[in-house]
N, C-alpha and C positions, 0 to 999 in steps of 0.2 A: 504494500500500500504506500511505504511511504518513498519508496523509487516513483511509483505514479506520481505522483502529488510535485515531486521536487523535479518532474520532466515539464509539470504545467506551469511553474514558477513568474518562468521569464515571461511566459505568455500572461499570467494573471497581474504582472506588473505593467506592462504594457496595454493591459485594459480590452484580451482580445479574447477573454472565456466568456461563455453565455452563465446566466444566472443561477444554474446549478453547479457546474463548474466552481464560478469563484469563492461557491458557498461551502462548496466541500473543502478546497484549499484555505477557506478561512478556519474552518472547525480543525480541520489538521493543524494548523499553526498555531491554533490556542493552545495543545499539547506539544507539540514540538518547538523545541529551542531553534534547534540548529535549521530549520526552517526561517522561522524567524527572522534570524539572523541571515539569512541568505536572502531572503526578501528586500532586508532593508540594506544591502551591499548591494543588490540589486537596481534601487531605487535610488541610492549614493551615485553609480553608476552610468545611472538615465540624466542624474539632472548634473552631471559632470557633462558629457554629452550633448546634451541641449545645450548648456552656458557656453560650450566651446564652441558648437553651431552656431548661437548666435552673435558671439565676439567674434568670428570671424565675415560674417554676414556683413557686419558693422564695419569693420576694418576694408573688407571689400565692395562694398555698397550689397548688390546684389550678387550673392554667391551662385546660384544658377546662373545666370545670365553670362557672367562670368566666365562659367566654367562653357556652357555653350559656344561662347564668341571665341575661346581659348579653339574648341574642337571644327569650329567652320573653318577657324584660320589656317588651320595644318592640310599642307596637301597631301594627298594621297600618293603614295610611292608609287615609279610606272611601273606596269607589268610587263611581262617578260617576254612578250609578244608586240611592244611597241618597239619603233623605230628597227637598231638594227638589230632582236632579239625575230623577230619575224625573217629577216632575211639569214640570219644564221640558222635557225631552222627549217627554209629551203634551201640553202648550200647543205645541209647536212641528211635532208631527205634526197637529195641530189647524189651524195660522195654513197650514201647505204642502196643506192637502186642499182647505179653502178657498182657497185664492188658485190652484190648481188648477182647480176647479168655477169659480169667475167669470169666468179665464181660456180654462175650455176651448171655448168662440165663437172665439175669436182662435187660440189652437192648433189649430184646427181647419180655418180660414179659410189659415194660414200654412203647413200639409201641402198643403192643396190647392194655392195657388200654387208650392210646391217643387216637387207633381208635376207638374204642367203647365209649369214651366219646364225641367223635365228632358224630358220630353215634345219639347221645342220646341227644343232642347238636338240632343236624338238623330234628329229631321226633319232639322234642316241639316247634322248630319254626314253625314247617308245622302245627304241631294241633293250633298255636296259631292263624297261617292264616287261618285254618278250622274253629275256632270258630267265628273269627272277622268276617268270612265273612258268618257263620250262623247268627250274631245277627248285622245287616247291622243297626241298629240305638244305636250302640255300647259306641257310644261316645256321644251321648245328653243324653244318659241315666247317664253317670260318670257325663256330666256337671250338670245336673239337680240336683243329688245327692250332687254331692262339694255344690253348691247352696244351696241347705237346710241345710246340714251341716254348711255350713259359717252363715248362719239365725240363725240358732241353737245357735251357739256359740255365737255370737253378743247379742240377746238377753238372753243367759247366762251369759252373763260380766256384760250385762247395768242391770240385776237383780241383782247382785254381787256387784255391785258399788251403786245401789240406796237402799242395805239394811245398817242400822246401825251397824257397828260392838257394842255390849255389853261386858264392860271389867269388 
């Protein structure tokens, strides 16, 4: 309850709760301190604010007005299509059509060899699925193998380790 209440705060200081609202955040606050006190830091706060608005209002005549005639007066940066930003990007759609056209033999050349690698790509996958599935006991035949090999070698070490080196 009292996270609700201290989220409505700033709004119930600023005068923008409806009438059951500010009623509940009143009752809260006759129990709560630290409500309270955040309230009126709140309210410290607003009319800090406002005095500083209006000493500046004062110092500047009209602070709007002001601040409007400050933003018509600033020009707009050009874009990057004006003057010679536009003819750089037809020299440069220019230099990419050509270099395109003298290129396109070799891009042309280099589709073809991608397809025919992919081509050639997708033949040994399929014979590799033709063969695995001609020899259906494929894989206890590699385990068996590793097997013997790992045998192999094991007792290749422990012969290795139980001779005397002679120096």
């Amino acid at each position: 309850m009292h996270e609700e209440i201290h989220e409505l705060l700033s709004a119930y200081v600023d005068g923008e709760l409806d009438s059951n609202q500010r009623q509940e955040v009143e009752r809260h606050m006759s129990d709560c301190g630290k409500c309270r006190e955040e309230v009126a830091h709140l309210l410290e706060l607003k009319a800090l604010l406002s005095s500083t608005y209006e000493e500046l209002e004062m110092k500047n005549g009209n602070m709007e007005q002001t601040v409007m005639a400050r933003i018509r007066s600033e020009t707009t940066p050009e874009t990057l299509l004006s003057r010679g930003g536009m003819a750089a990007a037809i020299a440069g759609a220019i230099v990419l059509a050509a270099f395109l056209w003298l290129a396109s033999s070799i891009i042309t050349k280099g589709i073809h060899v991608g397809v025919t690698l992919t081509s050639i790509s997708f033949s040994l996958i399929r014979s590799a699925f033709t063969v695995a599935g001609a020899l259906p006991n494929l894989l206890e035949v590699f385990l068996v193998l590793a097997l013997v090999v790992l045998v192999a070698s094991g007792w290749s070490v422990r012969r290795l380790l139980d001779t005397k080196s002679t120096g």
